[in-house]
C-alpha positions in Angstrom: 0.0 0.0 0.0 3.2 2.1 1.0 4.9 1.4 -2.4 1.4 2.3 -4.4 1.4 5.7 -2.3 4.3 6.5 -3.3 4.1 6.1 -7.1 0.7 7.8 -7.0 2.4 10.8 -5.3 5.5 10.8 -8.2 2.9 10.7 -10.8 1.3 13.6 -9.8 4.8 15.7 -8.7 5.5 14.8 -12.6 2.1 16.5 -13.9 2.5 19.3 -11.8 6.0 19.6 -12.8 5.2 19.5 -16.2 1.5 22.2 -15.7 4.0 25.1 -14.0 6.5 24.8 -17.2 4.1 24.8 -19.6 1.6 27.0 -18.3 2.8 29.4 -15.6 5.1 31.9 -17.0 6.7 33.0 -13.9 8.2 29.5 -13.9 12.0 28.9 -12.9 13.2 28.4 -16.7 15.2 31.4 -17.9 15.5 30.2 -21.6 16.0 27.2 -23.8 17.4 27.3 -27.0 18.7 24.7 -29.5 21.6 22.6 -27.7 19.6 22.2 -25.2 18.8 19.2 -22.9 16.4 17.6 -20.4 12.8 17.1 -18.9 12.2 21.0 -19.7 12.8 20.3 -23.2 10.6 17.4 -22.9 7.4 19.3 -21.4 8.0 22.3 -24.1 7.8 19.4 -27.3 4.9 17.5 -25.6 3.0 21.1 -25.3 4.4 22.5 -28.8 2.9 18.6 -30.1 -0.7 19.8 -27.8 -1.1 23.2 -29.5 -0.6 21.3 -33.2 3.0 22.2 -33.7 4.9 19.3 -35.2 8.1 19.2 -32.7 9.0 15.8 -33.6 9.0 13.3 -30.1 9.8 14.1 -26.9 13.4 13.1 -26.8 14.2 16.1 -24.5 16.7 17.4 -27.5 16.3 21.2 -28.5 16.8 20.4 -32.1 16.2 21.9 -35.4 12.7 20.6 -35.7 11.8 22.0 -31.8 13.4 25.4 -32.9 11.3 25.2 -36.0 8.5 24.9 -34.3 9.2 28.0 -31.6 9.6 29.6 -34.4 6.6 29.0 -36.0 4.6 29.2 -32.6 6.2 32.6 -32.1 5.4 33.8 -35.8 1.6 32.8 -34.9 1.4 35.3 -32.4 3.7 38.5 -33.2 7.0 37.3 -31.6 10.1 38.3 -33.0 10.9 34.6 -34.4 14.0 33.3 -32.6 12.9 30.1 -31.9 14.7 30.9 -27.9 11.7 29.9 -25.4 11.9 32.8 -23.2 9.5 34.4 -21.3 7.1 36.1 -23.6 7.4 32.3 -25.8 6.3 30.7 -22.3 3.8 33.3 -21.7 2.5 32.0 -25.2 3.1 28.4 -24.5 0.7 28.7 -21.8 -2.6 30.9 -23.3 -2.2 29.5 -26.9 -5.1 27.9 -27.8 -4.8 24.3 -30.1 -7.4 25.3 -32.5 -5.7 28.6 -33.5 -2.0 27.4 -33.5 -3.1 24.2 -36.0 -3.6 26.4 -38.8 0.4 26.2 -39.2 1.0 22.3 -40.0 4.3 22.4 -41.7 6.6 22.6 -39.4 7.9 19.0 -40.3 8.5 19.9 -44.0 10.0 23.0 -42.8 12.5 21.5 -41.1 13.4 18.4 -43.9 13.6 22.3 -46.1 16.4 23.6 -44.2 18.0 20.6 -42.8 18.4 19.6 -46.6 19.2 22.9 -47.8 22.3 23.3 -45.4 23.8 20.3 -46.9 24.9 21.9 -50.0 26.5 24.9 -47.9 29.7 25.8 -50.5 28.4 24.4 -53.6 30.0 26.4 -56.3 27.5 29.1 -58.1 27.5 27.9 -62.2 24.8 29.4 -64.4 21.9 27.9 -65.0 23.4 25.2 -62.6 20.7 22.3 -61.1 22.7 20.0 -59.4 25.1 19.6 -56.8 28.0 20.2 -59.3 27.2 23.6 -59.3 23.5 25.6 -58.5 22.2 28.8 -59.8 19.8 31.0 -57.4 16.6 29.0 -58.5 18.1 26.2 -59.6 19.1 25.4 -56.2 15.8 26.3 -54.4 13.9 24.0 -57.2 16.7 21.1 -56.3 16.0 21.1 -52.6 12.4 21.5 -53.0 12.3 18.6 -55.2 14.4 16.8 -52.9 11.4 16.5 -50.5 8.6 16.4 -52.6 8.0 19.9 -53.8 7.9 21.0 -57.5 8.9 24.4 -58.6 9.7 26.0 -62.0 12.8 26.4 -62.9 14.0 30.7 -63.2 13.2 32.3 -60.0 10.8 34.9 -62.0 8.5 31.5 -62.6 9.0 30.8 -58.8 7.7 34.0 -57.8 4.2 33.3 -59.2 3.8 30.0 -57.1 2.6 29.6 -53.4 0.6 32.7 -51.7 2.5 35.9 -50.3 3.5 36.8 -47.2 5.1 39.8 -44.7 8.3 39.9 -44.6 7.1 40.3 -40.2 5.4 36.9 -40.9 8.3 34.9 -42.6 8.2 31.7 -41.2 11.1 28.9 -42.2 11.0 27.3 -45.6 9.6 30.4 -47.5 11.0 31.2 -50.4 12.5 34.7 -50.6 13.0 37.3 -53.5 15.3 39.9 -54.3 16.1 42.1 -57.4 19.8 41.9 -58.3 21.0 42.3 -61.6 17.7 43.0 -63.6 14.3 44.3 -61.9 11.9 42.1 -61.0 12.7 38.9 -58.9 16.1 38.3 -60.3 17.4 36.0 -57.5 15.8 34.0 -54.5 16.9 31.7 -51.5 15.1 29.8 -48.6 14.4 31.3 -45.4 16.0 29.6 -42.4 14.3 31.6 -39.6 16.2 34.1 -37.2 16.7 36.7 -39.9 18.6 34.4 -42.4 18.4 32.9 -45.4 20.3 30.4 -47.3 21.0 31.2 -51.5 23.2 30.3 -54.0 25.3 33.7 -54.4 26.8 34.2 -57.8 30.1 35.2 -56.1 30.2 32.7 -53.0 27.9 29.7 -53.9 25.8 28.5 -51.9 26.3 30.0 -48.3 23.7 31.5 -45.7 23.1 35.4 -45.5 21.4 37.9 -43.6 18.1 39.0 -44.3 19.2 42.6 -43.0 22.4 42.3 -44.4 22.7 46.4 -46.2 22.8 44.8 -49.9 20.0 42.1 -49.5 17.6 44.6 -47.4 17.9 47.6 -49.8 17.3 44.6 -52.7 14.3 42.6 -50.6 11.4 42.0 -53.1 9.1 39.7 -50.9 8.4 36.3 -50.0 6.4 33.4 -51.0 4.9 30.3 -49.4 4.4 27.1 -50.9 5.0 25.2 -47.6 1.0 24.9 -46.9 
């Protein structure tokens, strides 16, 4: 009877651990951000997974599909989209309600977008490049796209007419950013990785990740587009 007692009382130290992380924003946790390890990382997944955000399982790892979906959570609801859970992200964790954060379901795809977008990181730029010899702007978008599913045209002009616009205050990761360069119009694009960066195939670098406020790509920002749906 002892022995039950006591597993009954764990049980509900657990839940109640797990109700003032998720739900009271005065708790204890400062911030956690990508790196990061342990049963706080497993309550933030298992309520991220509650509200409809796709945070993969609760392994208690802060990685790049968790920080995804902060992002996307944060995005949702006017936060500057860091994907750090601090204290206005907790504040959010706790009052979101499930049936307004499940209008944003593709957090999973996001996250196969960038995940197989960095693997090409200093790929040479070629010309009308498609393949991991050597990628153009659009060439390289269309490539990882494909890669998981997604069909695009080919010239980044073409590219800009698919998927439905959006603020460049409500990027989100996986949306496809424009830019005029060297003729007006969208002239060049990359993929948006979150946190103010993007990652493109530069005509002088390859393919390598940039800053969206970065003075040359800011004062060249066209707008974005979502085909992630």
């Amino acid at each position: 009877m002892k022995k039950t007692n006591h597993v009954v009382i764990g049980t509900v130290v657990t839940l109640l651990g797990f109700f003032v992380l998720c739900v009271n924003p005065s708790s204890t946790l400062a911030a956690a951000r990508f790196g990061d390890r342990g049963d706080d990382i497993i309550a933030i997944q298992k309520r991220l997974s509650s509200l409809g955000y796709e945070a993969g399982e609760p392994d208690g790892v802060f990685g790049i599909q968790t920080q995804l979906a902060i992002e996307f959570l944060q995005s949702d609801h006017g936060l500057s989209a860091d994907g750090v859970v601090g204290e206005e992200t907790l504040r959010v964790l706790k009052t979101a309600e499930p049936q307004v954060s499940r209008q944003r379901k593709g957090t999973a795809m996001a996250a196969r977008i960038v995940l197989t977008s960095q693997r090409y990181i200093g790929v040479p730029y070629v010309w009308g490049g498609t393949s991991p010899r050597g990628f153009d702007c659009s060439g390289f978008t269309q490539y990882v796209f494909a890669l998981n599913g997604i069909s695009l045209p080919r010239t980044a002009d073409i590219q800009f007419e698919v998927g439905v616009p959006v603020r460049s205050e409500q990027l989100q990761p996986g949306d496809l950013v424009y830019f005029s360069t060297y003729e007006p119009g969208p002239s060049h694009n990359g993929i948006y990785l979150g946190g103010g960066k993007f990652i493109n195939a530069s005509s002088s670098r390859g393919v390598v990740i940039d800053r969206m406020d970065n003075d040359y790509w800011s004062s060249r920002y066209l707008g974005a587009r979502r085909v992630i749906r």
